[in-house]
N, C-alpha and C positions, 0 to 999 in steps of 0.2 A: 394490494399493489406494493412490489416490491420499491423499495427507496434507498436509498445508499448515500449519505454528505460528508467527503471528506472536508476535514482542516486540517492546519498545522502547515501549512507551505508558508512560502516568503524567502528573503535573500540572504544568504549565510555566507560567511568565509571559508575559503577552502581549511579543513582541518576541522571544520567546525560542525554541531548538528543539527539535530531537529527532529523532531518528533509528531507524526501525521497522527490522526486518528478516523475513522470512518463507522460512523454511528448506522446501523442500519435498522430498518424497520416493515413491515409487510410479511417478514417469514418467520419460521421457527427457527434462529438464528443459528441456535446451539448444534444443530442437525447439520449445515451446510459447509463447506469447503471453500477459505474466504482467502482471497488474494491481494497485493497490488501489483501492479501495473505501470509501467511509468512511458513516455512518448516523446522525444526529443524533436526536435524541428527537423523536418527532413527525414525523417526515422520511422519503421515501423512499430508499432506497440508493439513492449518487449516486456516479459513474465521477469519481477523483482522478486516475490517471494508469497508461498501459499504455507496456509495452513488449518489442516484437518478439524473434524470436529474433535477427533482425542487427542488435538495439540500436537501431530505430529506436523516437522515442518518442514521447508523446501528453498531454496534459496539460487538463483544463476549465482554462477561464478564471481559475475563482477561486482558481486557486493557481500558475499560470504566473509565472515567475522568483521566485517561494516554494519550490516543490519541486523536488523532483530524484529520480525512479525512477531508478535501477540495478541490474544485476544480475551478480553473478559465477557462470557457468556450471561454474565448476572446483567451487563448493560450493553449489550449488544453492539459491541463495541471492538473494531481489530483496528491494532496500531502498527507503526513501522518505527522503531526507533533507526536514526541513520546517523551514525558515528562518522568520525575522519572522512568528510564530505571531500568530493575531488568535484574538478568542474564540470568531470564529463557524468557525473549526476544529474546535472541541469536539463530537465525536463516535467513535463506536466504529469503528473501520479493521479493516477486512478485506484479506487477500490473497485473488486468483484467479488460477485457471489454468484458458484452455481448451483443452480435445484433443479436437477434432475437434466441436467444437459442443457439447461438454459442458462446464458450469460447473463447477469445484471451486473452494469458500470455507475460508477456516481458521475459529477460532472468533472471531475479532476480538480487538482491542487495544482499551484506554480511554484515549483524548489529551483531555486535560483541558486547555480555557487559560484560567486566572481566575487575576489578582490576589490 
């Protein structure tokens, strides 16, 4: 069974960062195409940044040279570094992975950016 537990949320200053991490477990990790995710109040889930089993990676607009996906295959493990936070970041982050056309979500994180 697939599993997915992000951390690394909490309340940060505008300017300021944070760094997620999302441990997963149940698949061949190294094989799959691993995302996050992020959902604002009011808002539909919106794609932050994916990236491939050969590290190639993928990023929306609105947080291109802000974030940074990574992932370490030795611990099955993809991160989000998120630099020069703004407030319209604030939103719950999800990890995903798919295998084979199937979505698996963790249960989300809370990035909070206010003053």
């Amino acid at each position: 069974q697939v599993q997915l537990v992000e951390s690394g949320g909490g309340l940060v200053q505008p300017g300021g960062s944070l760094r997620l991490s999302c441990a997963a477990s149940g698949s061949i990790f190294r094989l799959y195409v691993m995302g996050w995710y992020r959902q604002a109040p009011g808002k539909q889930r919106e794609l932050v940044a994916t990236i491939t089993s050969g590290g190639s990676t993928n990023y929306a607009d609105s947080v291109k040279g802000r974030f940074t996906i990574s992932r370490d295959n030795t611990k099955n493990t993809v991160y989000l570094q998120m630099n020069s936070l703004k407030p319209e970041d604030t939103a719950v982050y999800y990890c995903n992975e798919r295998i084979r056309g199937s979505d698996y979500w963790g249960q989300g994180t809370q990035v909070t950016v206010s003053s």
